[in-house]
C-alpha positions as CSV (number, residue, x, y, z in Angstrom):
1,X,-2.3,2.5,20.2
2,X,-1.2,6.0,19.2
3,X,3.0,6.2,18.4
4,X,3.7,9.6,19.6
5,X,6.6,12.3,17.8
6,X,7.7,15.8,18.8
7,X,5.5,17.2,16.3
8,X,2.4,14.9,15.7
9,X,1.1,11.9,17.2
10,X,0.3,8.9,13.9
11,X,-2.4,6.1,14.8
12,X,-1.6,2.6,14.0
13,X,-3.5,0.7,11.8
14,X,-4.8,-2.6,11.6
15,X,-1.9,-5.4,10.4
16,X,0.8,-3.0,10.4
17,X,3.3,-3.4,13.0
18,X,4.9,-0.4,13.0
19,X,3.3,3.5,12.0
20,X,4.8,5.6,9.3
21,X,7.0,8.2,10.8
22,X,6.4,12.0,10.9
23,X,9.8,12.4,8.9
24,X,7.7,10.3,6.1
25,X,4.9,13.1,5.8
26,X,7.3,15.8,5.7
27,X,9.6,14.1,3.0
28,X,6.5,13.2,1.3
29,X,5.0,16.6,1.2
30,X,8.3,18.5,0.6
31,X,8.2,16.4,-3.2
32,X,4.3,15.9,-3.7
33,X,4.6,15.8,-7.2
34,X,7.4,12.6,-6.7
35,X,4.7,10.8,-4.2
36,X,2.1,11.7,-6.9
37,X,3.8,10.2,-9.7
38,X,4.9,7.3,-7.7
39,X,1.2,6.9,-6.8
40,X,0.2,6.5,-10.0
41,X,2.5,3.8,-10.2
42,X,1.2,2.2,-6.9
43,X,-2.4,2.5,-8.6
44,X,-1.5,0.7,-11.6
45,X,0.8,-2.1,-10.2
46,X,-2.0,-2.6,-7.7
47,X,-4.3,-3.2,-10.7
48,X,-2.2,-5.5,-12.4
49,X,-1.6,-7.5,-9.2
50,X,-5.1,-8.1,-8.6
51,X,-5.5,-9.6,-12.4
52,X,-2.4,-11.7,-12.2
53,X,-4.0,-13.4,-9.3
54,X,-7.0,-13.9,-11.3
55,X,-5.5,-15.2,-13.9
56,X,-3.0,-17.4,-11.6
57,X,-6.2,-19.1,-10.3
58,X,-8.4,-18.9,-12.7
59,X,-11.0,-21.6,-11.3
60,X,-10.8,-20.4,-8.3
61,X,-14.3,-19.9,-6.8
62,X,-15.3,-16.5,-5.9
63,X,-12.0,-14.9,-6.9
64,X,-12.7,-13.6,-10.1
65,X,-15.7,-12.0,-9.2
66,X,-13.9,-10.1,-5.9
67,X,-10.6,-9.5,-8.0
68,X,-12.3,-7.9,-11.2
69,X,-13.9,-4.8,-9.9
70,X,-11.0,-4.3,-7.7
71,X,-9.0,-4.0,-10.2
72,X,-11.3,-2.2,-12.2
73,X,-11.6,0.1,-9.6
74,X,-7.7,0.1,-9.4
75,X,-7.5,1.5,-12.6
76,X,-10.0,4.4,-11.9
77,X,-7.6,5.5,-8.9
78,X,-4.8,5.8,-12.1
79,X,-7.0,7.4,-14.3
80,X,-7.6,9.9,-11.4
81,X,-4.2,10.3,-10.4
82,X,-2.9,10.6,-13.9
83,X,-5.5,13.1,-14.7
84,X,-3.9,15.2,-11.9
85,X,-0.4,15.3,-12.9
86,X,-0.9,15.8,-16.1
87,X,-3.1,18.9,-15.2
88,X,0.3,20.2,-13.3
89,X,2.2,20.1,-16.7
90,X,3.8,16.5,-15.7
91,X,3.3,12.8,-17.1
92,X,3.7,9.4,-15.8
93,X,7.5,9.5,-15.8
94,X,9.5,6.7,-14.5
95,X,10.7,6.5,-11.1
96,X,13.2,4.1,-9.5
97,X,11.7,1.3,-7.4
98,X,12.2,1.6,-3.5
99,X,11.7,-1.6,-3.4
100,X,9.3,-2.2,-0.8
101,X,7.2,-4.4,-3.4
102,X,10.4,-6.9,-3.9
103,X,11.3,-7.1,-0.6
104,X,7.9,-8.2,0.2
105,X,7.3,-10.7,-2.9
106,X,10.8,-12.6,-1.1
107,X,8.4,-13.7,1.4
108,X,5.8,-15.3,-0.4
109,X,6.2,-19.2,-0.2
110,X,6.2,-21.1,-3.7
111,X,4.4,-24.2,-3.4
112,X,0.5,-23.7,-3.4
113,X,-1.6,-23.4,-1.8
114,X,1.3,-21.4,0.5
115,X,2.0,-19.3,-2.1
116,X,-1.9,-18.1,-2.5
117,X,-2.4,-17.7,1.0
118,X,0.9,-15.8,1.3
119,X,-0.3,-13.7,-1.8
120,X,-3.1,-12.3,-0.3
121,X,-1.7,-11.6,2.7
122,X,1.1,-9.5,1.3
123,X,-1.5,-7.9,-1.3
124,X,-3.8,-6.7,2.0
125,X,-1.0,-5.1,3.8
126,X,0.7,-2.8,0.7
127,X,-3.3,-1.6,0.7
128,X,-3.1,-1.2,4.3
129,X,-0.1,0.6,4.1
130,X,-1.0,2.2,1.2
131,X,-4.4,4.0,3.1
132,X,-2.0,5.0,6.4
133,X,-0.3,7.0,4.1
134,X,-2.4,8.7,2.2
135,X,-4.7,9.4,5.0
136,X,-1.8,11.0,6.2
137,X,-1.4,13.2,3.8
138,X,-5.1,13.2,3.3
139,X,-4.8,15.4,6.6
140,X,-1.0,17.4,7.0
141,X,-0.4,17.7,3.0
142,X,-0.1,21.6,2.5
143,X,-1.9,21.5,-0.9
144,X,-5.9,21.8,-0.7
145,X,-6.1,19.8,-4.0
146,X,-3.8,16.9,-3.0
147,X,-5.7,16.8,0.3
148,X,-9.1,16.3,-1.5
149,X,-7.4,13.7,-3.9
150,X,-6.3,11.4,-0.9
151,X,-9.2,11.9,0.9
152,X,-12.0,10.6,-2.0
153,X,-9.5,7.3,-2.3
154,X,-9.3,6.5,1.2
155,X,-13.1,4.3,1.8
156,X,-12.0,2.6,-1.5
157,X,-8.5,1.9,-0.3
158,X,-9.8,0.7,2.9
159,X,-12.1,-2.0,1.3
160,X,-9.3,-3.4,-0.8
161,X,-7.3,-4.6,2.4
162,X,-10.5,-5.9,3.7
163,X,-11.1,-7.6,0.2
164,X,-7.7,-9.6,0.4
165,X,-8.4,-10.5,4.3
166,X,-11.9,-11.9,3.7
167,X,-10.1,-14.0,0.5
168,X,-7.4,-15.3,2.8
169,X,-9.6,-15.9,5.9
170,X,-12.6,-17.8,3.8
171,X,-9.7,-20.4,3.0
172,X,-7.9,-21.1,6.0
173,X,-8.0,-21.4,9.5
174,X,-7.8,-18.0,11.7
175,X,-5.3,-19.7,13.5
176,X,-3.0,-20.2,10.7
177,X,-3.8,-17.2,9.3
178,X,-2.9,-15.2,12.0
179,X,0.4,-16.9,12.3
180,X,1.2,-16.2,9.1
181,X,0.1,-12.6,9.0
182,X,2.5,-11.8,11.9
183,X,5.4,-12.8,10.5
184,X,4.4,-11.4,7.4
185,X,3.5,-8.0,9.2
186,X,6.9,-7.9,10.6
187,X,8.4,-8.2,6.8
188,X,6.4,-5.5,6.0
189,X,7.3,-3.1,8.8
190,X,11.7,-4.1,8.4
191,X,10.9,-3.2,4.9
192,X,10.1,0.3,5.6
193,X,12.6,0.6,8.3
194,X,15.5,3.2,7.8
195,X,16.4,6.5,6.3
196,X,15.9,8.3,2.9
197,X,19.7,8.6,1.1
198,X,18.4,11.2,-0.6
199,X,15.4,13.5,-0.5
200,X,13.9,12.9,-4.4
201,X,14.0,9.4,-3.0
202,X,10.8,9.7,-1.5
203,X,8.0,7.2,-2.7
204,X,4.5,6.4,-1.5
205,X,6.2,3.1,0.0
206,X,9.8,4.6,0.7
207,X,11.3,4.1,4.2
208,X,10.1,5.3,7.3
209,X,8.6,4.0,9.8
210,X,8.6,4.1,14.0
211,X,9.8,0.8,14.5
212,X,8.7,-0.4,17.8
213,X,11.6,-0.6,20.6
């Protein structure tokens, strides 16, 4: 399915309900080095999310040895980033929070094993949504260098959502699972739904999306 826009037609990706909107990529690229930062950010949390998980369920078989190199590999994306911005006279500054990542954690049930399930699920689709975008502006940002950068993240970035679907789908039924990801999905989407207040606002997971009608 292709959502089409006066300017560009976006592809939908898998588990997402609803594609990032063109206004996104041209917000995103009129403050690159606001995206940037905040992608350093994303890279790091991501990292940290993976290990607290680890640590969370520590016996778990097979986890540790999927979660370490991820976030291993997590923390290579920030070094990369971070080597970036600092090479355009800038450092890891903070940012506010857009709050996607909050909204989402509401979701996730408390009692386990619930709250593991509903932990991977929500992990796989910020790294779903996390490749749209930058393949995005892997292809429409106006900077050569940020380009390249997107585009040498993108295979890992794919393989991380794939890493928290083949956790949550070697634990419970497809059936369940799929019942859970659609509702989840549709969190995800009404998280992103809206308009920037203002312009510096921009993040790697601020609103905008092309919700479906």
């Amino acid at each position: 399915m292709v959502i089409s826009t006066p300017q560009k037609s976006i592809a939908s990706i898998r588990w997402l309900k609803a594609p990032t909107s063109w206004s996104w990529v041209e917000e995103a690229n009129a403050r690159p080095m606001e995206v940037l930062i905040d992608h350093a950010h994303c890279e790091r949390k991501a990292a940290g999310s993976a290990v607290q998980m680890m640590f969370r369920y520590l016996c778990e078989p097979g986890l540790g040895e999927v979660l370490s190199p991820l976030a291993r590999e997590e923390l290579e994306h920030f070094e990369q980033v971070l080597a970036l911005i600092k090479a355009r006279g800038r450092y890891l500054e903070p940012l506010p929070s857009p709050g996607y990542g909050a909204e989402l954690a509401k979701h996730i049930r408390k009692l386990e094993p619930l709250r593991m399930l509903d932990s991977f699920l929500v992990a796989g689709l910020i790294e779903a949504r996390s490749h749209e975008r930058m393949a995005l502006l892997a292809e429409h940002s106006p900077d050569g260098e940020l380009r390249q950068l997107y585009a040498d993240l993108l295979i890992s970035e794919a393989r991380h959502f794939g890493v928290y679907w083949t956790l949550a789908e070697s634990r419970w039924p497809r059936a369940q699972l799929m019942q859970r990801l659609e509702v989840l999905a549709k969190a995800e989407s009404s998280a992103l739904d809206g308009r920037l207040r203002e312009p510096e606002d921009v993040r790697m997971h601020s609103v905008g999306v092309s919700m479906p009608s």
